[in-house]
N, C-alpha and C positions, 0 to 999 in steps of 0.2 A: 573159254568164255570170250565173247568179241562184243565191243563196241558197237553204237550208231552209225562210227564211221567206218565198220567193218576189219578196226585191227585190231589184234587178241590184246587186251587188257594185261598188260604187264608184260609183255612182248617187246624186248628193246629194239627204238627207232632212231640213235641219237648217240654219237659219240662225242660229246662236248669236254672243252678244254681250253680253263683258267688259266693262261701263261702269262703270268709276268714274269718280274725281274730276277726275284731269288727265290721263287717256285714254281711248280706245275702241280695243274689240280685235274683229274678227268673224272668226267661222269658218263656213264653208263642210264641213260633218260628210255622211259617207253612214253605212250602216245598220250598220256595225261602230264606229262612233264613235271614225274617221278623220280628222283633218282633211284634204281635199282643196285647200283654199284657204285663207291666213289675212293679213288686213289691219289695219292701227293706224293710228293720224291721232290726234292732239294733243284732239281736241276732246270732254276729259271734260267733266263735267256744269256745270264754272266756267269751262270756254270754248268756249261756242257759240257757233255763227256770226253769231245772232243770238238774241234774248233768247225765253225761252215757249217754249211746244209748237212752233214753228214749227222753231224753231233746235237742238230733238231732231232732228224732221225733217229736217232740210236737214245734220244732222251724218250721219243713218244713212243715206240717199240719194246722200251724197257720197262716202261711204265703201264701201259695196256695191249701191248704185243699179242696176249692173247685174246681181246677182245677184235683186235682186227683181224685176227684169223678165223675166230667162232661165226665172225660177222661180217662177213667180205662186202655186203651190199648196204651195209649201212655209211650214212654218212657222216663225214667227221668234219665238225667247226669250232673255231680256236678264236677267242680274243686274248684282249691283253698286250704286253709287251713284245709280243710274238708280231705282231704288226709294225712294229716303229723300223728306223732307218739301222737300228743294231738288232732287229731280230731275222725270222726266217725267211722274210719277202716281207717290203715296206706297201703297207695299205697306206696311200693318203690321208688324209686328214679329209673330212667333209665339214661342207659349213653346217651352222645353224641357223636354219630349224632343223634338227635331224630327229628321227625315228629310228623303227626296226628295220622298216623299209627303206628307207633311204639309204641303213646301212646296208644292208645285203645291195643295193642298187647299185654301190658303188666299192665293194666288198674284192679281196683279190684270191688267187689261191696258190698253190704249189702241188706238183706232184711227186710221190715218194718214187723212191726207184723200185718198188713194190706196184705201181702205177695208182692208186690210192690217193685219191683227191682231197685234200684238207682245205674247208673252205675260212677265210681267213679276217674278220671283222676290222675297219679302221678307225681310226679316230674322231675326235669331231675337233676343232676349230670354233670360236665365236670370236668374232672381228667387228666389232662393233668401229662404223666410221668415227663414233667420236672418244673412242675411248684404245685402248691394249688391246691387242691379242690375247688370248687364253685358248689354252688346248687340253683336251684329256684324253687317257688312250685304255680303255679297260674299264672305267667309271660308264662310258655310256649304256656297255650290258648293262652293269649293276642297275641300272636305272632303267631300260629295259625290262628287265622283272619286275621290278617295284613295280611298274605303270602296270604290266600285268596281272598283278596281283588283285589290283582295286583299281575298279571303273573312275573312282571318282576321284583319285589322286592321279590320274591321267589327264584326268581334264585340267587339273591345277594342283599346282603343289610344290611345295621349297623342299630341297632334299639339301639336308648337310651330312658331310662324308666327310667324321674326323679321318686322321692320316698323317703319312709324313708330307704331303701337297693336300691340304681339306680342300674341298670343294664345296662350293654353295652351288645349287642349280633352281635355276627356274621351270618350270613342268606346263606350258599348256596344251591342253588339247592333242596329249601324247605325244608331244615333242619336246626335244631340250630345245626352250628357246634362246637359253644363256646361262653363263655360270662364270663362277668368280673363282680363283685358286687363291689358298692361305700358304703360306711356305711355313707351316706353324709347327710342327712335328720335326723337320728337318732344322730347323733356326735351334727350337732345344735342342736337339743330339749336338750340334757343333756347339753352342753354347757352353752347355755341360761337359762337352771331351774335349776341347780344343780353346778355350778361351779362359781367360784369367779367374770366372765364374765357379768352373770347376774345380779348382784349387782347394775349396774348404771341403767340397762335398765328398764324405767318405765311400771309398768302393765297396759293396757289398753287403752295406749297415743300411736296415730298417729305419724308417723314421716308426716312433708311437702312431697308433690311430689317430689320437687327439692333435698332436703335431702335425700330420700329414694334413688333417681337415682344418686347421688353423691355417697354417703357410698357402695353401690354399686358397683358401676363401682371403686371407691377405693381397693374395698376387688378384684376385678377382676383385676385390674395392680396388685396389690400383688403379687395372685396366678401367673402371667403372668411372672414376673421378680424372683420368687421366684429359688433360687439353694439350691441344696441337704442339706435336712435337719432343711431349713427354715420355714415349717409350725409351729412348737409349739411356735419360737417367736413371727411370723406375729400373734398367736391367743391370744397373750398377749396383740399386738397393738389395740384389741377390747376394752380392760379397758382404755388403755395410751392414745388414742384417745380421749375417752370422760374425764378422768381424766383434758387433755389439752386443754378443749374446740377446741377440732378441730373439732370435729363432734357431734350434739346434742344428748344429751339422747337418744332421740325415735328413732336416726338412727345408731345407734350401730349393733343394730339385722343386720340391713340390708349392713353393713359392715363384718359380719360373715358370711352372708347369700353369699356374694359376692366371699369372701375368699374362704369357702371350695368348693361351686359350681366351682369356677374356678381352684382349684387344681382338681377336679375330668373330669372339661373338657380337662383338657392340657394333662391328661392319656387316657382318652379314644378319642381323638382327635389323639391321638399316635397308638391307636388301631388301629381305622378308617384309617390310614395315609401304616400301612402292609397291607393293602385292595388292592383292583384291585385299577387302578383310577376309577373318574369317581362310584365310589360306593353308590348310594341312603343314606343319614341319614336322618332316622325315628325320630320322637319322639314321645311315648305313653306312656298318662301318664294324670292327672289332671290340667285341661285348664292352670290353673293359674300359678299351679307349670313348665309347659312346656314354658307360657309365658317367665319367670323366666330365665328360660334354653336358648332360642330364644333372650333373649337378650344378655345374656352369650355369645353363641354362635357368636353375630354378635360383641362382641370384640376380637373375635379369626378370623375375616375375611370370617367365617363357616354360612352358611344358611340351614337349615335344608329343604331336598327336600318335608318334607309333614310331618302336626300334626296330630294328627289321638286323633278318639274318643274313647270311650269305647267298645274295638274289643273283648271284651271278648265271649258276646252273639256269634259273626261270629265264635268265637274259639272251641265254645262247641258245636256248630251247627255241625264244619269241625269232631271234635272228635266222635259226636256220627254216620257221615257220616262213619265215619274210621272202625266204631264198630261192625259195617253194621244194625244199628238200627233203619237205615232209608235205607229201600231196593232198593227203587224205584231211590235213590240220587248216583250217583257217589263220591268213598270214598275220590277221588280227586276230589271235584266240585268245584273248585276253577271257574268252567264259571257261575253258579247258582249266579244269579245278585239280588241285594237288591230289583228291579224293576222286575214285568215278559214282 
């Protein structure tokens, strides 16, 4: 059976691949931007099999080796941490306003000693004159799909992307126009392994349900009542707490957990709030971790209009649309539906 566009329905066109830091992910995509196949393996860009271009190689051979033999004339494109200055060839960074097409516009590649062209997505950059730098390298697929997903979150829309770096983004008119980085994921892991913090919390011990949604929603009034300059005491109240038996052991974490989460929503909820009204918030990101946020969220009075799954596949799908390495696809297919 074939297609409008004249390709067989279910016909793979598309060798895409999720590479960050401590994974890889490939999909196996046909012309409705399906996945038909999809694989993972351990070996992000800080553990290859072996060190240099080789050990790219021999990670994306190992992992879909036979897809590139079944399939010698399709093509293959890769974001993520595969693009920065420690992976296989560094993409730039592009400014903002960036798209799909601006990515592919300024996109780089590599070729295998197999002669097999990987084409290679970069980053974006927003440099706002009056403010920081910010960069993200692998988020702007993800967002990428989103926009394809929904016409109307393209045109506008705040995406938060819990994480160990969350992201706020601003969406208009199918571009990142801008976005703000939380260090809020990675502040907890050293917090809790490395700092004085961790001391009470036990390894390997459950907190209670009821415990976990107390400490919680505690570390969330914090953040809530907190004025300038208040977070480094409120983060000593993680020790003082359990010190005072006010909050058990095992739910300390999750009184941290509460804390920096909710100073990171009361900024980007500030974001969201210079928006149009009425402005879609996204969240994409890891079930659990967006769970997290979603409850966060509903003690700011905020419900996220939609949690979205892993849009990265939609993302490299939209990019290599953009690259024109799918001729037959519109570099805009935002209508090309998960279903025919």
């Amino acid at each position: 059976m074939t297609s409008s566009n004249g390709l067989t329905i279910g016909a793979p066109v598309l060798i895409a691949l999720d590479w960050g830091t401590s994974s890889l992910r490939g999909f196996l995509m046909d012309s409705y931007a399906r996945i038909l196949a999809e694989r993972s393996s351990s070996h992000g860009i800080q553990n290859l099999p072996q060190p240099g271009a080789a050990g790219f190689e021999a990670a994306l051979t190992g992992l879909c080796g036979d897809w590139l033999d079944a399939h010698p004339a399709l093509p293959v494109v890769a974001g993520g941490m595969v693009g920065s200055a420690q992976g296989w060839v560094e993409a730039p960074y592009v400014a903002t306003p960036a798209d799909a097409m601006v990515l592919a516009n300024k996109s780089t590649h590599v070729i295998m000693a197999t002669g097999r062209r990987v084409l290679i997505a970069p980053g974006v950059l927003h440099d706002p004159a009056d403010g920081t730098p910010d960069v993200m390298r692998g988020e702007e697929i993800q967002i990428a799909g989103a926009v394809a997903e929904n016409a109307g979150w393209g045109r506008n829309a705040c995406v938060a992307m819990p994480g160990t770096h969350s992201k706020w983004v601003r969406i208009s008119d199918g571009r990142i126009t801008g976005f703000t980085t939380y260090m809020t994921g990675e502040l907890f892991a050293v917090l809790k392994t490395h700092s004085l913090l961790g001391r009470l919390m036990p390894a390997g011990v459950d907190a209670k349900a009821e415990d976990e949604e107390e400490a919680f929603a505690i570390g969330l009034r914090a953040a809530q009542s907190a004025g300038p300059g208040d977070l480094p005491h409120q983060l000593f109240a993680t020790r003082s707490l359990g010190l005072t038996k006010r909050l058990p052991a095992e739910a300390l974490a999750h009184y941290l957990s509460g804390l920096l989460i909710g100073h990171e929503l009361r900024s980007g909820l500030a974001l969201l709030a210079e928006m149009s009204a009425g402005t879609p918030l996204l969240l994409i990101g890891d079930p659990g971790l967006c769970r997290r946020y979603t409850r966060g969220l509903a003690a700011f009075g905020i419900t996220p209009t939609a949690q979205l799954g892993n849009t990265a596949p939609r993302g490299l799908f939209q990019f290599a649309a953009a690259a024109g390495l799918l001729p037959s696809l519109s570099a805009n297919s935002s209508s090309i539906k998960s279903t025919p």
